[in-house]
N, C-alpha and C positions, 0 to 999 in steps of 0.2 A: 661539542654538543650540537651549534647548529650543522656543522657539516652530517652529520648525523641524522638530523631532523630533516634536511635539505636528501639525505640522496634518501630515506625512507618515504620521503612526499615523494618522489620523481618515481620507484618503484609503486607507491600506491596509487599514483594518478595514470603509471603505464597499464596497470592490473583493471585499471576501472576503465580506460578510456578505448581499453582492446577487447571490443566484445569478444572474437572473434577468438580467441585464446584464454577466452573468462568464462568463467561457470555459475557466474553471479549478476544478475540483471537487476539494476535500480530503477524503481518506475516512481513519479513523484505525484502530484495533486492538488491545485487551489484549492480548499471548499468553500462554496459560496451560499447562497440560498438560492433552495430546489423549490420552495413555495414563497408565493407574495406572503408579507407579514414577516416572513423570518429574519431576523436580525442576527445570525452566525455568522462565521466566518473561522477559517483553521486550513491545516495544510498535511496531507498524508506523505509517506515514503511505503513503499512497499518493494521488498527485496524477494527475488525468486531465484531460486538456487536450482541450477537444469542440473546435477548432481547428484544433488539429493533430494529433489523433485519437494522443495520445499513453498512457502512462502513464508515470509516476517512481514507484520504490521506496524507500523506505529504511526500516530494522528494526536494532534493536537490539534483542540478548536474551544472558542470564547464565543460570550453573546447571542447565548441560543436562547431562541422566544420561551420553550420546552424544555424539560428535563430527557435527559437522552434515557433510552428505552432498548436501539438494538444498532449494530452497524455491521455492514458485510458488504461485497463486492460483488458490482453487477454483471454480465456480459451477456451478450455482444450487440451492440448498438451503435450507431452514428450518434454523434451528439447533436443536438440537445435531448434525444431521444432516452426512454424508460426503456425498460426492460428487467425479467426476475431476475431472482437472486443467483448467482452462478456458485461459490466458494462459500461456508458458513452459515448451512444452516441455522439457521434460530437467530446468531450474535457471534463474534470475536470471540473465542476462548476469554474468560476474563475481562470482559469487556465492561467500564464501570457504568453503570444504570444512575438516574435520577441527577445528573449535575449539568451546571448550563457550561459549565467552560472546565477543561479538563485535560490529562494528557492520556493516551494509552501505547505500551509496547506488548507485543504476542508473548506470552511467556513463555511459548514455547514456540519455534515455528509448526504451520501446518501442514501438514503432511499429504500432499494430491495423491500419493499410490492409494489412499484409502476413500473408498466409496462414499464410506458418510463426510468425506469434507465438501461436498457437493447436493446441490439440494437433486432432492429424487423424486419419484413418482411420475406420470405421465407426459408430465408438459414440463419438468424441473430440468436444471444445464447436464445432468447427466445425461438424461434421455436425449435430451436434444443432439448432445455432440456424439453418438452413437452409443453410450450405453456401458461404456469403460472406463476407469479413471484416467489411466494413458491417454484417453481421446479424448475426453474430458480437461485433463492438463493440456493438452495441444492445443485446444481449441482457447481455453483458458491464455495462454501466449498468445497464442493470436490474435486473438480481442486485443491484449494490454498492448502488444505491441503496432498493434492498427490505432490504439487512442480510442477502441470501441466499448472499453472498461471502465465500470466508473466503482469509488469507494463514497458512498452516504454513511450519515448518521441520522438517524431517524431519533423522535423526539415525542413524549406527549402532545405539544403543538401539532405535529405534523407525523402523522405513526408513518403517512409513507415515504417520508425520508425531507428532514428538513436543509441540512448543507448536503452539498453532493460534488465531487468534481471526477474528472475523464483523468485517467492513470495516460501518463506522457514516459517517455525517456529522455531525460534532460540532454539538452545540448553537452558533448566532452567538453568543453570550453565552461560551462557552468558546475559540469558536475566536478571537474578537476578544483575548480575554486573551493568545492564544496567539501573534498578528500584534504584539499591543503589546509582548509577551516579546522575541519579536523581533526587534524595531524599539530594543528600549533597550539588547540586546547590541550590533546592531551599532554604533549610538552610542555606546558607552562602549569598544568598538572602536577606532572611528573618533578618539574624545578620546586614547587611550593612543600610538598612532600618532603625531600630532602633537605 
């Protein structure tokens, strides 16, 4: 069983550590407080699938001044810098309203070929990035992977976004810990079970 669990970690941490041969990009996140007074704090992942031109969300975060209200992904900015909303209009698919500390996953991923996963109208990231959802997605990569993306949670406290952190690609060195992390829950999982 551990050799098992040992050469599935060594395939999962090759699959995640080779972009270059991967179809799957992991981008992670502090969140911190985006206004004085806020007392948050939480941490996103967010997975982008060049493939199936997806993204997946998920974010946990504790100690909000606020009852959370809406959260989506910014682009393209230098950090510390604002910027609108790029990906989700409105809110997350699903995304739960009114709690100070909480967890959320996409229920479904979200799908960038379609126009409305982008905010629109004049000055919104579709227009900006010329006007396509394809260019729109590229631009969208680009952002995350310059660290010019950011994921908030906005709050009664703070409607314009009270925790906020810049979407990173974690060092292979951390993320492989992070595949191996996961790889010994679900084994120790999988042993409880049986």
């Amino acid at each position: 069983m551990i050799r098992a669990v040992s050469l599935a970690a060594i395939a999962a941490i090759g699959f995640v550590v080779a972009p270059a041969a991967n179809a799957v990009l992991i981008f992670t996140a502090d969140l911190g407080p985006e206004l004085a007074g806020s007392s948050g704090t939480g941490s996103a992942l967010v997975t982008y699938d060049e493939v199936a031109h997806t993204l997946t969300v998920s974010a946990n975060w504790s100690g909000l001044t606020g009852t959370t209200t809406v959260a989506h992904i910014h682009c393209c900015v230098a950090p510390p810098g604002t910027v609108g909303v790029a990906v989700t209009p409105g809110t997350f698919p699903g995304f739960p309203t009114g709690t100070t500390s909480g967890t959320y996953l996409s229920p479904t991923p979200i799908d960038l070929t379609l126009t409305g996963s982008y905010t629109g109208g004049a000055t919104g990231f579709l227009t900006r990035s010329g006007g396509t959802p394809a260019l729109a997605e590229a631009a969208l990569l680009q952002g995350m992977l310059a660290g010019q993306a950011y994921l908030n949670i906005h709050t009664t406290f703070a409607p314009g976004g009270e925790i906020r952190g810049f979407l990173k690609v974690p060092e292979p060195a951390s993320l492989a810990l992070f595949v191996v992390g996961l790889l010994g829950l679900a084994a120790g999982r999988r042993r409880a079970r049986s």
